[in-house]
C-alpha positions in Angstrom: 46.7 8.8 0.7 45.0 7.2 -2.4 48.2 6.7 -4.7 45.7 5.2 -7.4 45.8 7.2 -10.2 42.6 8.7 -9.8 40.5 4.9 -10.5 39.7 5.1 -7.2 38.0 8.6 -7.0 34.2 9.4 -8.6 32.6 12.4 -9.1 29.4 12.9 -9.2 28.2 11.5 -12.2 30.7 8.4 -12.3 29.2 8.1 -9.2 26.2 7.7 -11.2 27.4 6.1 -13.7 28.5 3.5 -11.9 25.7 2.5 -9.5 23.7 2.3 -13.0 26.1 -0.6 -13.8 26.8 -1.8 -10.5 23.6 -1.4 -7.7 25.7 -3.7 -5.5 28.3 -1.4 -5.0 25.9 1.3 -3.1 27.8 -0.3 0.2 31.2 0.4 -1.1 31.3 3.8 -2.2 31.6 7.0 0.8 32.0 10.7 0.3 35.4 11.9 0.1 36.6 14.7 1.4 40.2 16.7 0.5 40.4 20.7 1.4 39.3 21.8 -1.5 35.6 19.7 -1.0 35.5 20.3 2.5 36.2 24.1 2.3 34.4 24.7 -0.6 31.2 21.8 -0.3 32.0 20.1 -3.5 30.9 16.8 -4.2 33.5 14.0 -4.3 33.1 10.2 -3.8 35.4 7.2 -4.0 35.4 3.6 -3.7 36.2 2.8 -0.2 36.7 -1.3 -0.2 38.3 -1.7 3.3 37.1 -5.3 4.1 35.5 -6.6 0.7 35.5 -10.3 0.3 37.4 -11.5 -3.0 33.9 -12.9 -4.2 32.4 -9.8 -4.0 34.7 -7.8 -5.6 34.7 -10.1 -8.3 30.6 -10.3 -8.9 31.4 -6.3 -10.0 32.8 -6.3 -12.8 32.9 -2.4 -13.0 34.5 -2.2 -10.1 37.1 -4.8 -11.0 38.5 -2.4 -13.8 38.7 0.1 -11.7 41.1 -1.7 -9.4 42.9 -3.6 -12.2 43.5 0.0 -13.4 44.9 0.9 -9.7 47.1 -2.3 -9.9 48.7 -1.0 -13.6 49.2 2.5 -12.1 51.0 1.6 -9.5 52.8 -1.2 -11.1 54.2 1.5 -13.3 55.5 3.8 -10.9 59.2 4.2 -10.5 59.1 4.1 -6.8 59.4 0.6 -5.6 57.0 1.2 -2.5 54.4 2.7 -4.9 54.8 -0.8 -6.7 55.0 -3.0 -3.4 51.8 -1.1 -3.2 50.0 -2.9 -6.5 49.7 -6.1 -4.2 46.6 -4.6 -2.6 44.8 -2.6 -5.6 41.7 -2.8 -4.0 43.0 -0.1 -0.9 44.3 3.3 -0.7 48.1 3.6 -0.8 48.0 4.8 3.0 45.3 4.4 5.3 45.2 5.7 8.9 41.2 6.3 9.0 38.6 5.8 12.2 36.7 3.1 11.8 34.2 4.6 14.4 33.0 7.7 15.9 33.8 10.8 14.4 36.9 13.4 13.9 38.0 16.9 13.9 39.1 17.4 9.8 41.7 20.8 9.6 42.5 21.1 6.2 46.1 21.3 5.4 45.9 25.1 3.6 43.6 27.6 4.5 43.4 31.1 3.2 46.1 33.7 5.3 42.9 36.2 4.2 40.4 34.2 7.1 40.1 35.4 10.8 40.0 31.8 11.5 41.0 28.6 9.7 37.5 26.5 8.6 37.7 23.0 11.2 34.7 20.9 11.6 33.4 17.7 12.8 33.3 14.4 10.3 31.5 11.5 10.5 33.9 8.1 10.0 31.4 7.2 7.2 33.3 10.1 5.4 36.6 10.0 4.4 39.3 12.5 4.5 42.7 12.5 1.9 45.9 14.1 3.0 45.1 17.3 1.9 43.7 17.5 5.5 45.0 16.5 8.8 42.0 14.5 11.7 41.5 14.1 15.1 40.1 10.9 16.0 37.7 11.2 18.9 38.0 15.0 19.3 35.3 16.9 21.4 33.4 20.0 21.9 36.6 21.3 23.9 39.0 20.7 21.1 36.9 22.2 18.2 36.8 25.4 20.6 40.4 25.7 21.3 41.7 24.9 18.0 39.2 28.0 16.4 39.8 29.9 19.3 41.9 33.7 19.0 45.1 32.0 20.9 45.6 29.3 18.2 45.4 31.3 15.5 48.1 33.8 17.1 49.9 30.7 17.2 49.4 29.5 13.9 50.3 33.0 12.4 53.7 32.5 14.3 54.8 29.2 13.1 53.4 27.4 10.3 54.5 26.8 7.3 53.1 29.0 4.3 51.8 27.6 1.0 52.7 30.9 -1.1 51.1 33.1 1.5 48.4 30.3 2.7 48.1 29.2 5.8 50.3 25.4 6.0 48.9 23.5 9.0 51.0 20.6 9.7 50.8 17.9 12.7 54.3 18.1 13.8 55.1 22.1 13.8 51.6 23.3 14.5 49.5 21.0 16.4 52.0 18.5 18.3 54.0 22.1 19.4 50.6 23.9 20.6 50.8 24.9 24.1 47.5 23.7 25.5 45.9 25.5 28.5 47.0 23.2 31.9 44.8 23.0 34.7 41.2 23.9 33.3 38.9 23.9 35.5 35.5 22.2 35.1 33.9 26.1 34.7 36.4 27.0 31.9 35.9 24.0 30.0 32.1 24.7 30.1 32.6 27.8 28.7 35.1 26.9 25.9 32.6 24.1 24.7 29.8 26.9 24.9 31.6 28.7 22.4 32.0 25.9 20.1 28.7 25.1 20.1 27.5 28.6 19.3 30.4 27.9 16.2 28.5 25.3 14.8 24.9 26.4 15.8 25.6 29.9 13.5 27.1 27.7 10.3 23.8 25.4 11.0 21.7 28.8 10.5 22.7 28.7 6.7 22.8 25.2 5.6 23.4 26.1 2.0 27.0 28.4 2.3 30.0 26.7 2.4 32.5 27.3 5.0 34.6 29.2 2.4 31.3 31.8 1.9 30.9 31.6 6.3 34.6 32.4 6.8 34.8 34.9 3.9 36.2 38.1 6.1 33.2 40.4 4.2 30.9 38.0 4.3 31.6 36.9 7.5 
């Protein structure tokens, strides 16, 4: 959860903007993703300055007002934690990100209108907001039980509902999910078979976003 006032977020052209001012900060910035960007393949970036020496931060001046901005933000906030939270400008409000390998992203609200709700694999170079929910370390397996017929029965009979949009949460949908018991080796073969064949027909058109691929005419 950022909780920065937005001085932490770039689009595209701050992006830019600020690699124009500051070169140095090429190693700091990573592609963000919330729902919205990863349903919909928008563009977002941020300033991702988990383990930045004091010095260096410093040497970028650009940067700096952008944090001192983060500090004033959250200095001004009613909510004392938001406040406690000015002591470490530099970092996202929350922070519960791989540092390694990759994760299954499930965005938080998915049309009620898809067959199936958009999940995908993530890199941990790219980071996710709270808009969606991860799986660290997820495999093959997971990606094709989670997008499979069963889970979707389930997650039309208990989630929540954001107007009539699908709500996925951790705690009612996921941690309550009845996973098959005793697969066997041949079973599990055949579930990650599927998944593959998932993400080998979104690889066939690298240029729709999973919003056009899971559009129920398009589809």
């Amino acid at each position: 959860m950022p909780n920065d006032g937005g001085h932490l977020m770039l689009s595209p052209e701050e992006k830019t903007d600020l690699l124009t001012r500051e070169p140095k900060a090429a190693s700091w910035i990573r592609r963000l993703l919330g729902s919205e960007e990863f349903l919909n393949n928008k563009e977002r970036w941020c300033l991702w300055l988990v383990g930045i020496s004091p010095d260096e931060l410093r040497s970028m001046p650009a940067i700096m007002e952008r944090v001192e901005a983060v500090r004033h933000t959250r200095l001004a906030s009613s909510r004392s934690t938001t406040q406690e939270l000015a002591a470490t400008p530099s970092l996202f409000g929350e922070i519960r990100h791989p540092t390694k390998g990759h994760y299954l992203l499930i965005p938080s609200v998915s049309s009620e209108k898809r067959a199936y709700i958009p999940i995908g694999f993530m890199p941990s170079e790219v980071v996710s907001t709270n808009l969606n929910l991860i799986v660290p370390g997820a495999e093959l397996y997971h990606l094709g039980v989670l997008s499979s017929s069963t889970h979707m029965a389930w997650v039309r009979s208990v989630c929540g509902r954001l107007k009539s949009d699908y709500r996925y949460s951790a705690g009612i949908v996921y941690n309550n999910f009845p996973w098959p018991e005793n697969v066997t080796g041949k079973q599990r073969q055949a579930i990650e078979e599927a998944a593959q064949a998932v993400l080998n027909a979104r690889a066939k058109y690298p240029g729709a976003s999973l919003a056009d691929l899971y559009d129920p005419v398009t589809m």
